[in-house]
C-alpha positions in Angstrom: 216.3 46.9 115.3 214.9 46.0 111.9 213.9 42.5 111.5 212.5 40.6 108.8 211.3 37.1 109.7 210.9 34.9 106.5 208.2 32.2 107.0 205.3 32.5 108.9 204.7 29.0 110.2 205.1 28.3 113.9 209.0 28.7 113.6 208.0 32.5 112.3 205.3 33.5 114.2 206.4 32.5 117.9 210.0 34.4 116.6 208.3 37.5 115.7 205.9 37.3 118.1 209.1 36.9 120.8 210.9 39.7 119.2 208.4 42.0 118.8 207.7 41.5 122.9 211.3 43.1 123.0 210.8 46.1 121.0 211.9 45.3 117.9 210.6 46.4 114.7 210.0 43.4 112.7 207.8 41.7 109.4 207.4 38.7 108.5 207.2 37.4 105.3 205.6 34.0 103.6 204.3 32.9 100.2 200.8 31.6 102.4 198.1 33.9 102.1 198.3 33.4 105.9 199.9 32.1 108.6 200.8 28.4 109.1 199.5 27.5 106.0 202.9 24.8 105.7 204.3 22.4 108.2 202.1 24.3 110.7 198.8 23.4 108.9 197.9 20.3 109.7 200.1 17.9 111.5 199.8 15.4 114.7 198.7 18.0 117.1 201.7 16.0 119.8 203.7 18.7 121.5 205.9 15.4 122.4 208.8 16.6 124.3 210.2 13.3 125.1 209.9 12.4 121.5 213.4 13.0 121.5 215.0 9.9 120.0 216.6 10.7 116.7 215.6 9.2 113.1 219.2 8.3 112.4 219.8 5.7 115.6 220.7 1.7 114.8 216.9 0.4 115.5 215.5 2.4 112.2 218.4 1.0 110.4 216.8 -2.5 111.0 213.4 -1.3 110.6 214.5 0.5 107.3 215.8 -2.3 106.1 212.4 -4.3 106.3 210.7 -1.4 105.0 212.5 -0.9 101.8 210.9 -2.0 98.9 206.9 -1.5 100.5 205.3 1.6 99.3 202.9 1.0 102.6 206.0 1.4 104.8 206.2 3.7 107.8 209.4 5.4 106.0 209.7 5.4 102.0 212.6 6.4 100.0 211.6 7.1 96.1 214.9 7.0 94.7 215.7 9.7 92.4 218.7 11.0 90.6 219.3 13.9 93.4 222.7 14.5 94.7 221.2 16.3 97.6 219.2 13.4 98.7 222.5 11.2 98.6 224.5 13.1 100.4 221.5 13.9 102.9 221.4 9.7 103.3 225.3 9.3 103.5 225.7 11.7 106.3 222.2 10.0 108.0 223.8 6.7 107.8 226.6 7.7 109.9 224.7 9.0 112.6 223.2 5.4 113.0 225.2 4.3 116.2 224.8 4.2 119.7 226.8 7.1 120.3 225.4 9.5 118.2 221.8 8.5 119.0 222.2 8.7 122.0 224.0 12.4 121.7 221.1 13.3 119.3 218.6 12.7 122.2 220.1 14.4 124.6 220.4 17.5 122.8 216.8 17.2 121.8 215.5 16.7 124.9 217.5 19.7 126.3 215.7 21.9 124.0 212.3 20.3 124.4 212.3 20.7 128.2 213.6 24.1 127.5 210.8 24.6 125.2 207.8 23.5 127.5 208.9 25.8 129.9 208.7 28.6 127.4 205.7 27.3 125.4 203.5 27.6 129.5 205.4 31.5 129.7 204.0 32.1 126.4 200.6 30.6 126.8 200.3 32.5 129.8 201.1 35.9 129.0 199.4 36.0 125.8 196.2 34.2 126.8 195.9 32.3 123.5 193.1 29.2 122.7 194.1 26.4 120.6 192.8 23.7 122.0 195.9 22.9 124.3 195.8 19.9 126.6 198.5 18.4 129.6 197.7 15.1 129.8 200.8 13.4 128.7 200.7 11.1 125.4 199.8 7.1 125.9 202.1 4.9 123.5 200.5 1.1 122.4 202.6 -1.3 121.8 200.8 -4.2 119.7 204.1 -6.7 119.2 206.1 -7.9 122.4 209.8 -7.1 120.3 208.6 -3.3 119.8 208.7 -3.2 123.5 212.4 -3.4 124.9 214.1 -0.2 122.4 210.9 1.7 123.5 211.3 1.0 126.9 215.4 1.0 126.6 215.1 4.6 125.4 212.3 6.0 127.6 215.1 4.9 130.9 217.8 6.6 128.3 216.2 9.8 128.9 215.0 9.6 132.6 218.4 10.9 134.2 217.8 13.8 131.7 214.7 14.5 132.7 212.0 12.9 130.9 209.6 10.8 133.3 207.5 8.1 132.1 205.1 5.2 133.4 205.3 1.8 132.2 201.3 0.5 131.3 199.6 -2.5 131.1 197.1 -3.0 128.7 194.3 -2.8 130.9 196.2 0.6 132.4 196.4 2.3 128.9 192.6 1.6 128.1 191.7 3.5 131.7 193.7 6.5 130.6 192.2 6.5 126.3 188.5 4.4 126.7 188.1 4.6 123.3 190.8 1.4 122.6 189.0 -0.9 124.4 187.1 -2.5 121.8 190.8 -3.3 120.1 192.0 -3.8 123.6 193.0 -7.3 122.7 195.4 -6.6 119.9 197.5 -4.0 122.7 200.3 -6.1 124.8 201.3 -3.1 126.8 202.0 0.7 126.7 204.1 4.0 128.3 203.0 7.3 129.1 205.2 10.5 128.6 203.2 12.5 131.1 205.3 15.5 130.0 204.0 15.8 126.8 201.3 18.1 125.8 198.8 18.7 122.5 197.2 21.7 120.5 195.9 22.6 117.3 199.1 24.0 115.7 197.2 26.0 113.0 195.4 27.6 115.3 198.1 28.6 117.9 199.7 30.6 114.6 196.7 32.3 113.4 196.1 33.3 117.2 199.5 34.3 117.9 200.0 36.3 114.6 197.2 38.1 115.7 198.4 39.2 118.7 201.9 39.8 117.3 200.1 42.1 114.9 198.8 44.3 118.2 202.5 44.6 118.8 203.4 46.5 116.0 204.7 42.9 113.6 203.6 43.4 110.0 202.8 40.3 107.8 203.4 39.9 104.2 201.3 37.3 102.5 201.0 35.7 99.1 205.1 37.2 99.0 207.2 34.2 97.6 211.5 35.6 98.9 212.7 35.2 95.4 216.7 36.1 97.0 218.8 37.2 99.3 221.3 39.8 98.6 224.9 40.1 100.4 227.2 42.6 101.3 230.7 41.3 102.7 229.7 39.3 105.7 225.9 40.4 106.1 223.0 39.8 104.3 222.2 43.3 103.0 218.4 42.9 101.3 215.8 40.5 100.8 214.3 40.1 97.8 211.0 38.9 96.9 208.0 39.3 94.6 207.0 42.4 95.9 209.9 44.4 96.1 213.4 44.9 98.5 213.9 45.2 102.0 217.1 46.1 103.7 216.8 45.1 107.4 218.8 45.2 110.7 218.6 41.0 110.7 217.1 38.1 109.2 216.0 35.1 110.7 215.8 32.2 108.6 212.2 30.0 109.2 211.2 28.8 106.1 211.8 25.1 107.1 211.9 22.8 104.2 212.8 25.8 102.0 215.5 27.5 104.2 218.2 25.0 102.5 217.8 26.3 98.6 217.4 29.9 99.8 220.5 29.7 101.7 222.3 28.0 98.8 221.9 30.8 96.8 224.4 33.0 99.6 227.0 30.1 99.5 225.3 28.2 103.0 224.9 24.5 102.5 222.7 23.1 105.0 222.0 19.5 104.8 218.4 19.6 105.6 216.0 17.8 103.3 212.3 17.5 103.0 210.8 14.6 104.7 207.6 14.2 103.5 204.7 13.9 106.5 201.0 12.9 105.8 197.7 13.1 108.2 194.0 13.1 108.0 191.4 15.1 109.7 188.2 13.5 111.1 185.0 15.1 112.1 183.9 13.5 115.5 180.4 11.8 115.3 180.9 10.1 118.2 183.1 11.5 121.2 183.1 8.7 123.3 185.2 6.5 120.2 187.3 8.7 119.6 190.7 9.0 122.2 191.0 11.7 125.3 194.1 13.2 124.5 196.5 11.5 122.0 197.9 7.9 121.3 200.9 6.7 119.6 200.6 3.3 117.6 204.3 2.5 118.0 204.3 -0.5 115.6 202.7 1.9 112.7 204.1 4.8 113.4 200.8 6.9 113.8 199.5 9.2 116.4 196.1 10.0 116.6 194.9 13.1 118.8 191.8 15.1 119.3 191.5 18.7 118.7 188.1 20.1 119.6 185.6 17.8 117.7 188.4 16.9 115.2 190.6 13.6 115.2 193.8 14.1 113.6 195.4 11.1 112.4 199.5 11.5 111.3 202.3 8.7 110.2 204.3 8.1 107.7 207.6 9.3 106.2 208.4 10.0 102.5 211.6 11.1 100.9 210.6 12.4 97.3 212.6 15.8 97.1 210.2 18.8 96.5 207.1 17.5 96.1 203.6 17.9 98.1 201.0 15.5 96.2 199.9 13.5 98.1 200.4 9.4 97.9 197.1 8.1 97.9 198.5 5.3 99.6 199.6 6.8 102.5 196.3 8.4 103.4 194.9 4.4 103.0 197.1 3.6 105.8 195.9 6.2 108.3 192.4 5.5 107.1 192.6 2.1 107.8 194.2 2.3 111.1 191.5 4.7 112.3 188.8 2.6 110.9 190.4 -0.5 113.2 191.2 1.3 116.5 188.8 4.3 116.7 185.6 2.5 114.5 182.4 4.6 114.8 184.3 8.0 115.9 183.1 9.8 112.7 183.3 9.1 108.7 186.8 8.2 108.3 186.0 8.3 104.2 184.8 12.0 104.2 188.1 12.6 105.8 190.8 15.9 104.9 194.0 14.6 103.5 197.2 16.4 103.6 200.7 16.9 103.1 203.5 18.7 104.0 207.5 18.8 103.9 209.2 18.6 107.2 212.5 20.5 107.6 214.3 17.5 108.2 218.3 17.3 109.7 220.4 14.2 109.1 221.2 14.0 112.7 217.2 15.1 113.8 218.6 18.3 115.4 217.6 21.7 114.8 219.7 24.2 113.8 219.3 27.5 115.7 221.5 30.5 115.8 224.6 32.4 114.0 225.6 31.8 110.4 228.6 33.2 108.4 226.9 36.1 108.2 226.9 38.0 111.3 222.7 39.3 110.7 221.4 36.4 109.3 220.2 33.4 112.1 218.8 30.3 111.7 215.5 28.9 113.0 214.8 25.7 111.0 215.8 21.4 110.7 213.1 20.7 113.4 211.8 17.8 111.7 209.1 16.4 112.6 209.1 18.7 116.0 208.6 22.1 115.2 205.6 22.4 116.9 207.6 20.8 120.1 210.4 22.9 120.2 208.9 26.4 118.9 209.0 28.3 122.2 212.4 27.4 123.3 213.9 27.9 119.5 212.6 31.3 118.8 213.8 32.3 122.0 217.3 31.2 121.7 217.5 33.0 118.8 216.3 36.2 120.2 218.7 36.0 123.0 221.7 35.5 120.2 220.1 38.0 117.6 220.7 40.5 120.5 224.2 39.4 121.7 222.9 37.8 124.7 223.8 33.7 125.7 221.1 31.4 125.5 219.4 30.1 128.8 219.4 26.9 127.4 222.8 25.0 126.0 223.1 25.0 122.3 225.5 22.3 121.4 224.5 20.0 118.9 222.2 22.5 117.4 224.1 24.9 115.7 225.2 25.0 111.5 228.9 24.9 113.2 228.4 20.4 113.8 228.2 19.9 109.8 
């Protein structure tokens, strides 16, 4: 079969790469000049399977509510004159109860179990470095009242199958060395020892590389300009190089699968959720952390990847735009300054910004559309890099006709 993949970030790539490993004929196509160059550039390095808990749950209401009006807030809303963003927020708002939390969860966690199970096949068989650690991720708590959701949540998820270990201060300082000189400010901690890390740039440009031995063909520096339909197919792809008619087309273009699909009469309510991080070059190993931390009062994880610490937080709503906020990057300068002092020049440190595919129920949405050959792969979030494996191969298994090894309800176009 002829496939064309649009978007080469880790959504792309592991599809391709999956396909490909079937037989199939396929390209993949992205504005980049290479891959990952999006989502899949830069972000927390957490392959956080637990992180499971939805945006859109009654606790961020709260939060949310505190947060409103400070442009140094975890989450900021610019509000603009965007119908899109308003109906994005309406349907988010009604997702805010127990219920539908605690549904969202579970059907993220299905898939993220799923996923780490797929992600240790993949590793595996293709033999890829990117700087891919199993230790589990080590959450700080620094105020008492951020404990009991945390720890409500983490014994949410347990019957489903996401183990964790409650930690002392003392306890989280033996497992990340590097907090102890701010060991005073921590009042206790968890451990998802599920949960995994890896330098998500380089797991694309390594994989497209050995999806490329398979016969896959990437087109770069290609911006899809339209898609073209026949009846109930999608009949070419358009884009600034020219016209492809393919078998199928799977839809990874994350934050930019919702205007493309517009233009063929599909409204997806995802929206770009702006995600910031900085990248430090390690001076000093022993100051910086093992593995990865989560600050859960500031929303910021910080994790090493080789000799780099990256630093992510934050969440922006301000439609279509990359700059970055200068204010932002203060805050995850600052924080690294305070718990990781010393680790490296925090000053001479990479900013950068991207658009998260972001759902109003924190879902993906995988699988069929109204058009029987075009799939969807996109509305991760702030997860792709969690739940690539076991996404791209659901959607190979329904591309071919075949039923999904994991359960896909929830995460389908068919819940909006």
């Amino acid at each position: 079969m002829k496939i064309i993949v649009l978007g080469a970030g880790v959504a792309g790539v592991t599809t391709a790469y999956m396909l490909a490993k079937r037989g199939h004929s396929v390209t993949v196509i992205d504005r980049q000049p290479e891959p990952g160059r999006e989502c899949s550039f830069a972000n927390g390095a957490q392959i956080s399977y637990s992180h499971a808990e939805p945006w859109a749950n009654p606790h961020a209401i709260k939060k949310a509510l505190q947060w409103i009006l400070r442009d140094d807030a975890p989450l900021l809303f610019h509000f603009r004159l965007d119908p899109a963003m308003w109906g994005w927020a309406a349907r988010f708002l009604k997702r805010c109860n127990w219920k539908d939390s605690n549904e969202g969860t579970i059907h993220t966690l299905r898939l993220g179990l799923y996923s780490r199970l797929e992600m240790h096949k993949l590793v595996e068989e293709s033999g890829i470095e990117f700087h891919y650690q199993k230790r589990g991720i080590v959450h700080i708590f620094t105020r008492e009242n951020d404990m009991p959701h945390a720890y409500r949540q983490a014994d949410f998820q347990v019957p489903y199958g996401s183990p964790y270990e409650k930690l002392t201060r003392d306890e989280c300082v033996a497992l990340e060395p590097s907090l102890k000189p701010q060991s005073g400010r921590i009042c206790g901690g968890m451990r998802y020892t599920l949960d995994e890390t890896g330098d998500i740039f380089a797991y694309c440009k390594e994989l497209a590389k050995k999806a490329a031995t398979l016969g896959v063909i990437f087109k770069y520096d290609e911006p899809v300009t339209a898609l073209k339909r026949d009846g109930d197919q999608i009949r070419a792809v358009v884009t600034s190089a020219g016209t492809y008619e393919p078998d199928a087309v799977v839809m990874a273009l994350g934050a930019y699968s919702q205007p493309l699909l517009r233009t063929v009469g599909i409204k997806l309510p995802i929206y770009p959720m702006k995600g910031y991080s900085i990248s430090v070059t390690i001076d000093d190993p022993e100051k910086a952390p093992i593995a990865s931390v989560t600050n859960q009062m500031e929303k910021q994880v910080y994790t090493r990847i080789g000799n780099i610490l990256r630093v992510a937080g934050t969440a922006e709503f301000a439609g279509y735009n990359h700059d970055i906020n200068p204010v932002r990057t203060r805050l995850l300068k600052e924080s690294t300054k305070f718990w990781f002092a010393g680790c490296g020049d925090v000053d001479a440190a990479t900013e950068w910004a991207c658009l998260r595919p972001q759902s109003p129920d924190g879902c993906a949405v995988l699988g069929k559309t109204p058009y029987r050959n075009l799939w969807l792969n996109t509305g991760q979030g702030t997860l792709g890099w969690t739940l690539c494996a076991g996404s791209a191969k659901a959607v190979c298994d329904l591309l071919e006709g075949k039923t999904p090894e994991v359960d896909l309800t929830g995460l389908t176009i068919d819940r909006f």
